[in-house]
C-alpha positions as CSV (number, residue, x, y, z in Angstrom):
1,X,19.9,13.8,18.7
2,X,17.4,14.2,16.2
3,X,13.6,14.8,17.6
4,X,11.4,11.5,17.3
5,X,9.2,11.2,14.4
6,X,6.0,8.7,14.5
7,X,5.0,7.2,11.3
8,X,2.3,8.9,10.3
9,X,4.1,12.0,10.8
10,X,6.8,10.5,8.5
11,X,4.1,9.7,5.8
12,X,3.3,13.3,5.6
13,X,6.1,14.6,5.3
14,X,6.5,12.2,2.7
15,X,4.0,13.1,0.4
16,X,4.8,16.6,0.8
17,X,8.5,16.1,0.2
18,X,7.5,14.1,-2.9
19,X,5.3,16.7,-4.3
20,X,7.9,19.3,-4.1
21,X,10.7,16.8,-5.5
22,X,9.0,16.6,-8.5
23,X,8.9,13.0,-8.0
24,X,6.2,10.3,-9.0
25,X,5.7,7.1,-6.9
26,X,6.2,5.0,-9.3
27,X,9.9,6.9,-9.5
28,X,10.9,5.9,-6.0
29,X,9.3,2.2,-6.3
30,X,12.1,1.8,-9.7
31,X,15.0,3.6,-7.1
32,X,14.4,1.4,-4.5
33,X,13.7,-1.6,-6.4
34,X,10.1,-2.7,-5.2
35,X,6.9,-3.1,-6.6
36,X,4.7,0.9,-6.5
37,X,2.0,-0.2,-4.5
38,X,4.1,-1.7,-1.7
39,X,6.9,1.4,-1.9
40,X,3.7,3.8,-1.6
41,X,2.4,1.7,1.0
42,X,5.6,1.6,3.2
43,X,6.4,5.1,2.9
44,X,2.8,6.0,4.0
45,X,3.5,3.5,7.0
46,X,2.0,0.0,6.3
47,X,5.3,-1.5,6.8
48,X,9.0,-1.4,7.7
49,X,11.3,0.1,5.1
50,X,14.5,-1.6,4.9
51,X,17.7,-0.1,6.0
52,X,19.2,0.9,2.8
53,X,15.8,1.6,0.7
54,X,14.7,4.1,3.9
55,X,18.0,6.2,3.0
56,X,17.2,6.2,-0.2
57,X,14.0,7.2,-0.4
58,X,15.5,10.1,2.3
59,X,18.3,11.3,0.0
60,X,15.7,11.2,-3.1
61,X,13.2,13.6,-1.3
62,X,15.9,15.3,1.2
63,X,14.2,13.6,4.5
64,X,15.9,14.3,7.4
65,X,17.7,11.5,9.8
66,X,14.5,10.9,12.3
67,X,12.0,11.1,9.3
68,X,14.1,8.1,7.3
69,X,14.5,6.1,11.0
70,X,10.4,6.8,11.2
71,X,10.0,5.1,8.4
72,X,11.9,2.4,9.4
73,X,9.7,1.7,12.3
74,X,7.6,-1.6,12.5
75,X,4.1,-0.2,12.1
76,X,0.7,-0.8,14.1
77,X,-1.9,-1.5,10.9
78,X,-5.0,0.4,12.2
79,X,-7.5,2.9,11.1
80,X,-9.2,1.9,8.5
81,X,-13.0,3.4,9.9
82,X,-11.3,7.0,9.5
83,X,-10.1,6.6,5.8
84,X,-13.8,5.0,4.7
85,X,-14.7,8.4,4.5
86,X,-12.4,9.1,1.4
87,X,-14.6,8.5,-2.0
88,X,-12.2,6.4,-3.4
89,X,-11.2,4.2,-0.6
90,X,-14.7,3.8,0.2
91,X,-15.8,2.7,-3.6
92,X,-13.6,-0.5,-2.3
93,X,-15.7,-1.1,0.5
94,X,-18.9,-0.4,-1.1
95,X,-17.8,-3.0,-4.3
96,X,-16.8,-5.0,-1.4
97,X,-20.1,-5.1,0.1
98,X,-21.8,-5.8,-3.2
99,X,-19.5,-8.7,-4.8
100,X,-17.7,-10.0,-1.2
101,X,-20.2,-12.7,-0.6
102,X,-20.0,-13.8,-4.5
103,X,-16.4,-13.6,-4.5
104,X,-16.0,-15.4,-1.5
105,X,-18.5,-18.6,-3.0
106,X,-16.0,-18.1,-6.0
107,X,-12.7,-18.8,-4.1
108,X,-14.1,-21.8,-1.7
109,X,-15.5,-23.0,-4.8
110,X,-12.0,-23.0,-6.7
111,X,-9.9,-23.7,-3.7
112,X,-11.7,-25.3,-0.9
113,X,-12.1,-24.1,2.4
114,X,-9.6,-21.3,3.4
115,X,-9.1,-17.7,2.7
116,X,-6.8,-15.3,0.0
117,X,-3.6,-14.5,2.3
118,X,-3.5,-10.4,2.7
119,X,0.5,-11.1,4.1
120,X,2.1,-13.3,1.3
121,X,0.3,-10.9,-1.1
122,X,0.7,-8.5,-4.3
123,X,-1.7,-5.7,-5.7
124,X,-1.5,-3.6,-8.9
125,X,-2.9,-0.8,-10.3
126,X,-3.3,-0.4,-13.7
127,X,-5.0,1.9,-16.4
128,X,-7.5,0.0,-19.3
129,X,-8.3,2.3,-22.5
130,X,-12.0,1.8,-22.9
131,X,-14.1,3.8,-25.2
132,X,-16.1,4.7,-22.6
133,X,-13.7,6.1,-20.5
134,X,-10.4,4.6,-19.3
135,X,-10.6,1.9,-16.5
136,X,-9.3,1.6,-13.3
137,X,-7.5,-2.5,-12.7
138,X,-6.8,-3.7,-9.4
139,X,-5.6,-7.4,-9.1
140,X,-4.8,-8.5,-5.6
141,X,-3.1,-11.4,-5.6
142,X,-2.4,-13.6,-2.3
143,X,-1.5,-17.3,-1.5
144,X,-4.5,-19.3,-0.9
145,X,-4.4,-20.4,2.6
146,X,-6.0,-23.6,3.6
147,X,-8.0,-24.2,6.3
148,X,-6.6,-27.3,8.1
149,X,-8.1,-29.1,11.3
């Protein structure tokens, strides 16, 4: 029997298995037939890989049998506080902090009263030409949920 494998073990192995595949993300999101952001997401261990998809992504990158059950694995979605320390994670919180409270007067005054669903939800990233420098696009896109008394 193979030796367990958590998930955040499996994610690293991951991204060094990519790396030395040769293999982009956006590669194994078009294998396994799912959007990038939610392929990278999973395999980092945000959420459950299906069955097939988990084999795969383990005979794309040469995973062994515990790493492709790891990922697998219903996950526990914590630790946020230790990746604010990364610049680029953290330029979401700090844009966050600066244009939550508008965006938030935006959407209750669009929608009502009730919140942006983070669970029946979609994000891409894209890249904008600009002649001042290319941008970076993020569009999160989740069912407006109604609060209801």
């Amino acid at each position: 029997m193979e030796p367990f494998v958590s998930k955040s073990e499996a994610a690293e192995i991951v991204k060094v298995a990519r790396v030395r595949a040769g293999t982009s993300w956006a590669e194994i999101a078009e294998a396994i037939d799912r959007p990038a952001p939610w392929t990278v997401a999973a395999l980092l261990g945000q959420h459950p890989v299906p069955q097939a998809e988990a084999a795969q992504v383990g005979q794309m990158l040469g995973l062994d049998a515990a790493v492709v059950e790891a990922l697998q694995a219903q996950p526990t979605r914590a630790g946020l506080e230790e990746s604010l320390s990364d610049p680029t994670i953290y330029r979401f919180s700090e844009a966050l902090a600066v244009y939550g409270p508008a965006i938030k007067e935006l959407i209750h005054e669009e929608f009502g009263d009730g919140i942006m669903s983070a669970i029946n939800f979609k994000v891409d990233v894209a890249r904008r030409e600009d002649p001042d420098g290319d941008r970076v696009v993020v569009t999160f896109d989740g069912k407006f949920l109604d609060y209801r008394w």
